[in-house]
N, C-alpha and C positions, 0 to 999 in steps of 0.2 A: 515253374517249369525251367529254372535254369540250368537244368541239364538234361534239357531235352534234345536227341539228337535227331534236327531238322534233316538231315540228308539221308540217314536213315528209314526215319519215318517215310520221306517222299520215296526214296526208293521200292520200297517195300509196297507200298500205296501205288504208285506208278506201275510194279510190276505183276499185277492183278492181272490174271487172263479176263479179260471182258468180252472175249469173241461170241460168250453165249447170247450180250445183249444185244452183236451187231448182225445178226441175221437178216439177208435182206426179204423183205417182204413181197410175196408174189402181185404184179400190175405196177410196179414200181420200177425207175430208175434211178441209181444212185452217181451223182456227178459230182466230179472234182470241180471247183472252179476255185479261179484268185478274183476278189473283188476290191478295189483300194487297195493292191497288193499281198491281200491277206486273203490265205486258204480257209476254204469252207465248201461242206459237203451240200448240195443241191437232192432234195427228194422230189420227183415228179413224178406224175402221175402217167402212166405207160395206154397210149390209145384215146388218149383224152384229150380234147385241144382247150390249152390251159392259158387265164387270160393273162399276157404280157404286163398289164399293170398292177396285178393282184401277185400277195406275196405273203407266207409267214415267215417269221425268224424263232427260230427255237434254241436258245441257249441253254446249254448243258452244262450241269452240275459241279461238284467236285474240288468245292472251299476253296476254288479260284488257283487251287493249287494242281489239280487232275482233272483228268475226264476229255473226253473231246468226241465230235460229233456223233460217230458211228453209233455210241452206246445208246443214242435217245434212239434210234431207231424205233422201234414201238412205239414210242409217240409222234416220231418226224411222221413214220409211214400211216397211221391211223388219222392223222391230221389232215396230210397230203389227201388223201384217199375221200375221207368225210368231205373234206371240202373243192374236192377237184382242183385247188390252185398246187403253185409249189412252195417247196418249204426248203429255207435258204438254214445251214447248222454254222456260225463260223468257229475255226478251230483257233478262237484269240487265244492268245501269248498268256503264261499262264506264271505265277507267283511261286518261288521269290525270284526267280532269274528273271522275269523281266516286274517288278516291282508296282505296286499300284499305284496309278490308276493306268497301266496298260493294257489290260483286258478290256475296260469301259473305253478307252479313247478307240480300242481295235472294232468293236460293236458301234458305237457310233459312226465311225469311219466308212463302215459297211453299210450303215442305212442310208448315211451322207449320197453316198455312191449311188444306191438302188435309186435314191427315190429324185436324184439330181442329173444323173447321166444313163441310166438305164430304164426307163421310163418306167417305172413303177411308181402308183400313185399312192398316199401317206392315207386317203381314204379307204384303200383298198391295202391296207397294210397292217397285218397284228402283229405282235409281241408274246412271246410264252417263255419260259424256263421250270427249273426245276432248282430247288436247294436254294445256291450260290448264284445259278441261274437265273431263277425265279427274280432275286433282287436286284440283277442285273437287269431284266429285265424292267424292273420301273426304272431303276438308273436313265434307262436308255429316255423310256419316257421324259423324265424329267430334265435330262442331258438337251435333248432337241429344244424342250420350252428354251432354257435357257441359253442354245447358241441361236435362237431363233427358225428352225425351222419347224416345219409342219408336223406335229407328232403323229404317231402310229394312232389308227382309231382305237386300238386298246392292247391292254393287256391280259396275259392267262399264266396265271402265277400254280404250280406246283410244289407242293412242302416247302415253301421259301424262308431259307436262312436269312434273317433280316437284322441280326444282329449281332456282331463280331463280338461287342462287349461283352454277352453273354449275360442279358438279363432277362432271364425270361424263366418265369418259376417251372415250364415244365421242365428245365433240362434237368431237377432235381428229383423228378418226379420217380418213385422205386419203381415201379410195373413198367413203366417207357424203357428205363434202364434195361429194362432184363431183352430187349429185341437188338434190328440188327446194329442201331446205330446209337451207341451208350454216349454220356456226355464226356467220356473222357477220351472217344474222338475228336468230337466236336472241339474241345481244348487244344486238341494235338493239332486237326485242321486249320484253327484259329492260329499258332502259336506258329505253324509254318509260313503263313500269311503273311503276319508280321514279322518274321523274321528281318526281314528287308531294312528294319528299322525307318525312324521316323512315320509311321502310319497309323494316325489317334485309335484306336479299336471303335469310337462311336463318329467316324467321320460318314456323313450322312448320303457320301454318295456309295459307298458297300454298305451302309447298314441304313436304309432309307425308312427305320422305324424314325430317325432323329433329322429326315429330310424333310424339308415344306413339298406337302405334293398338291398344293393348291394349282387350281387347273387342268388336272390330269386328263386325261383319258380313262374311260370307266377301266373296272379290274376285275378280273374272276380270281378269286382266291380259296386255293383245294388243299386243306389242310386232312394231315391221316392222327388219327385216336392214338397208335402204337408209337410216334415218333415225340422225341426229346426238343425237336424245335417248334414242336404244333402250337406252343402259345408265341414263336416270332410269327406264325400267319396271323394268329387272334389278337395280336396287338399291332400287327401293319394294316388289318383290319381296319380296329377300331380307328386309326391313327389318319388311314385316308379318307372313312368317312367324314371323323369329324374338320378333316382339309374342303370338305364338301365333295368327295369325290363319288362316283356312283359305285358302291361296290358291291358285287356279288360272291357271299362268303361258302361253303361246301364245307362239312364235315365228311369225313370218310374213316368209321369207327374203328374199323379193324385193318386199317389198311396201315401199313410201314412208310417211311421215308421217301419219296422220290417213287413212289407204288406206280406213277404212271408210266414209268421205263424199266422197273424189274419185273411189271407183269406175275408169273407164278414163281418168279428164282429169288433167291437171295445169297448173301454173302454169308460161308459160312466156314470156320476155320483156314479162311485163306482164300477160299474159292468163291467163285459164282455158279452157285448150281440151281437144276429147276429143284424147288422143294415141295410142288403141286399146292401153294399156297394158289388160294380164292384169285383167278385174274381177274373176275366180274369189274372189281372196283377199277382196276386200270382202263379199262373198256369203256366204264362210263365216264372218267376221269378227262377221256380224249374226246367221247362222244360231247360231253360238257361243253370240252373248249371247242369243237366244230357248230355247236350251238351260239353258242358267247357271241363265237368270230362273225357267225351268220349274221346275227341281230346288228352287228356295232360295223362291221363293213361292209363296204360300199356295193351295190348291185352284183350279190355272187348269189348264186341260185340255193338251192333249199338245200339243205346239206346230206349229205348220207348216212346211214348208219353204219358203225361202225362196229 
């Protein structure tokens, strides 16, 4: 790809109307807050008295390159909701203008924060993403083991990109090719990433199929049949069982990419449109993680349906 034009590509990518995915959902409030200095969207639950030490963090997608919080809606707000706590989105700093590992040091900074000066307990704390997310999300996990503090009781991994190198046989796979997200975005995401220069493609803290995740915190991991990166969930899988971690693995056969925040839309010649694809899978995708979060955090009531 050496002549591939990075600014291009993010512009174009950047300039996606995604208003369709930021719908705000009715019993919710959507709040701006700065936490460690860094902006992030708060989802809370409207009429509900929500407990001060109990939290999720939902990281959103978009090869580290794009995305920011508003678009998970459908999952902040289905999350929020199922579990009555709130659900914290931060809008970290995004690649190549601020170069990695600045997204990772901006998400740990924010947990730093929650679970040091805002009393929010690391018992009553989970972890989720999606994509680029998703691996950030063990990031984080693994980030706290090793600055020493208290990790999140777990994580909930959505279609998680787990590997920049790009080794992962489904991304060759023809039928995955033919939906929304072929691998020769996935190259193009990858290749804007790196742009920054100096950033190994298999360094283990964005691509945590090549990190020791001995220790972790259990994982739920929701992989979709249609998507090009569905074997980086089957080998992040394998990868933290055999770390001894507890994990819980999800197939979702007909479901696309990142399914638990496009709901029935997709991208489609430029746009985001509803394309009355199946939402069922998204629904049970969040209903999942409000299950997960239930069982692995600390004293939160039975969770809702969703």
């Amino acid at each position: 790809m050496s002549d591939f034009d990075v600014q291009g590509f993010l512009a174009a990518l950047r300039g996606v109307d995604s208003s369709a995915l930021a719908t705000p959902h009715v019993g919710l409030n959507y709040e701006s807050a700065e936490i460690a200095g860094l902006p992030a969207e708060w989802t809370v639950p409207e009429d509900v008295p929500t407990d001060p030490e109990a939290a999720v963090m939902y990281l959103h997608g978009g090869g580290y390159v794009a995305g920011s919080p508003d678009v998970c809606r459908l999952a902040t707000s289905r999350i929020a909701l199922g579990l009555g706590v709130r659900v914290i989105a931060p809008d970290y700093r995004l690649a190549p203008e601020h170069p990695f590992p600045a997204a990772h040091e901006d998400v740990l900074a924010i947990y730093r924060e929650l679970i040091t000066a805002q009393g929010v307990r690391p018992e009553k704390f989970a972890v989720a993403g999606d994509s680029a997310g998703a691996s950030m999300a063990v990031s984080l996990i693994a980030d706290a083991r090793e600055a020493g503090l208290p990790m999140p009781a777990c994580g909930m991994l959505n279609s998680p990109f787990s590997d920049a190198a790009l080794n992962s046989p489904s991304l060759d796979d023809p039928v995955r090719n033919q939906h929304s997200i072929p691998r020769a975005l996935v190259e193009a995401l990858v290749g804007a990433f790196l742009s920054s220069g100096g950033v190994p493609p298999r360094d283990p803290r964005h691509s945590p199929i090549y990190r020791d995740l001995s220790g972790l915190t259990p994982l739920l991991i929701q992989v979709a049949g249609y998507d090009v990166c569905h074997d980086d969930g089957v080998r992040l899988a394998a990868h933290a069982r055999a770390a001894g971690v507890d994990v819980t693995f999800t197939e979702y056969p007909t479901s696309e990419h990142i399914f638990i925040v496009w709901g029935s839309m997709q991208y489609v010649d430029g746009a985001i449109v509803d394309t009355a694809l199946d939402p069922e899978p998204a629904r049970r995708a969040a209903q999942e993680m409000v299950e997960f979060a239930r069982i692995h955090m600390a004293t939160l009531d039975e969770p809702i349906t969703v």
